[in-house]
C-alpha positions as CSV (number, residue, x, y, z in Angstrom):
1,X,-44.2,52.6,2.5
2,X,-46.0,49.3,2.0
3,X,-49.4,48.8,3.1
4,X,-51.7,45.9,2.8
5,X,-54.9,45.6,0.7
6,X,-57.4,44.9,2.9
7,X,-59.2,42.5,0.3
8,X,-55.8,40.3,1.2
9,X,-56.8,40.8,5.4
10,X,-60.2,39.7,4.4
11,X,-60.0,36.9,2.3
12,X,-59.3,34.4,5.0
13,X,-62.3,36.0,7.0
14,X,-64.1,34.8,4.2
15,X,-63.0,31.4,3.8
16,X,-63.9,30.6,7.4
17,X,-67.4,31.9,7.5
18,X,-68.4,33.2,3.9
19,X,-70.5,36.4,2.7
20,X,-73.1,37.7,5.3
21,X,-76.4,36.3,4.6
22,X,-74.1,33.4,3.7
23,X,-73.8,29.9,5.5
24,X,-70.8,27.5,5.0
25,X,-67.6,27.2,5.6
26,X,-64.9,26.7,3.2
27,X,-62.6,24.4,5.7
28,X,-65.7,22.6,7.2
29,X,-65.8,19.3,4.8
30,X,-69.7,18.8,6.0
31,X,-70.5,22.2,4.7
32,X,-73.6,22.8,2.2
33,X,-70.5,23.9,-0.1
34,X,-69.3,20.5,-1.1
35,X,-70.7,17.1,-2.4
36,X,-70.3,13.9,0.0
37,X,-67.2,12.6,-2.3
38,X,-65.4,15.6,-1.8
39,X,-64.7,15.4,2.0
40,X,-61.4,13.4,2.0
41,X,-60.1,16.5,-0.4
42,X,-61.2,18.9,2.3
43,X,-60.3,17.4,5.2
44,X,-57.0,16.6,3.5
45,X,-56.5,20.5,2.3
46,X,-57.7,21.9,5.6
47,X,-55.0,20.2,7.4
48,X,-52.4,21.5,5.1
49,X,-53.4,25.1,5.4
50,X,-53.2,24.7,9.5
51,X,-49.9,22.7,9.3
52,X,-48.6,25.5,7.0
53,X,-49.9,28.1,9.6
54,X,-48.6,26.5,12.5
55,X,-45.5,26.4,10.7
56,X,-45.3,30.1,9.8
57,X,-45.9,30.9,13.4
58,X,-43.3,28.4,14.7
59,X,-40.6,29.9,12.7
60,X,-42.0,33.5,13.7
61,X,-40.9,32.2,17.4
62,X,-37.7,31.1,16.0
63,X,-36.5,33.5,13.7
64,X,-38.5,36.4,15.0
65,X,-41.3,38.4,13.4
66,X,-38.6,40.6,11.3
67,X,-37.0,38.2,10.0
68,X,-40.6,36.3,9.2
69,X,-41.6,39.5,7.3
70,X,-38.2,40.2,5.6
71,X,-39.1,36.3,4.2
C-alpha cells in the first residue's frame, strides 16, 4: 500500500510559516525573505499556486476525490 512521506505533508506547512524560531512567509511578498524588487515575482507566483489549488479542488467537486487521486 502507498503511504505518504510526511516531509511531502509538511513542506507546505513550511512554506506558509517557516521553521519554529523562524519568521517569514514564503507567499507573503513583504516578508524579511525577499528584497523590495522581488515582490511583483511573489505576488505573481503566489497567485499561481492558489489558482492551481483552487483548480485541483474544483475538479475534486467535479470529477470526485477518486478520480482526483487516480490523476
Amino acid at each position: 500500500m502507498f503511504t505518504l512521506p510526511f516531509p511531502m505533508l509538511a513542506y507546505p506547512f513550511y512554506l506558509r510559516s517557516r521553521s519554529p524560531g523562524k519568521s517569514g512567509s514564503h507567499f507573503d511578498p513583504n516578508s524579511e525573505l525577499f528584497v523590495p524588487n522581488e515582490r511583483k515575482n511573489i505576488t505573481t507566483s503566489t497567485a499561481c499556486w492558489t489558482a492551481m489549488a483552487a483548480l485541483l479542488v474544483g475538479l475534486s467537486f467535479v470529477m470526485g476525490p477518486g478520480q482526483m487521486r487516480k490523476l
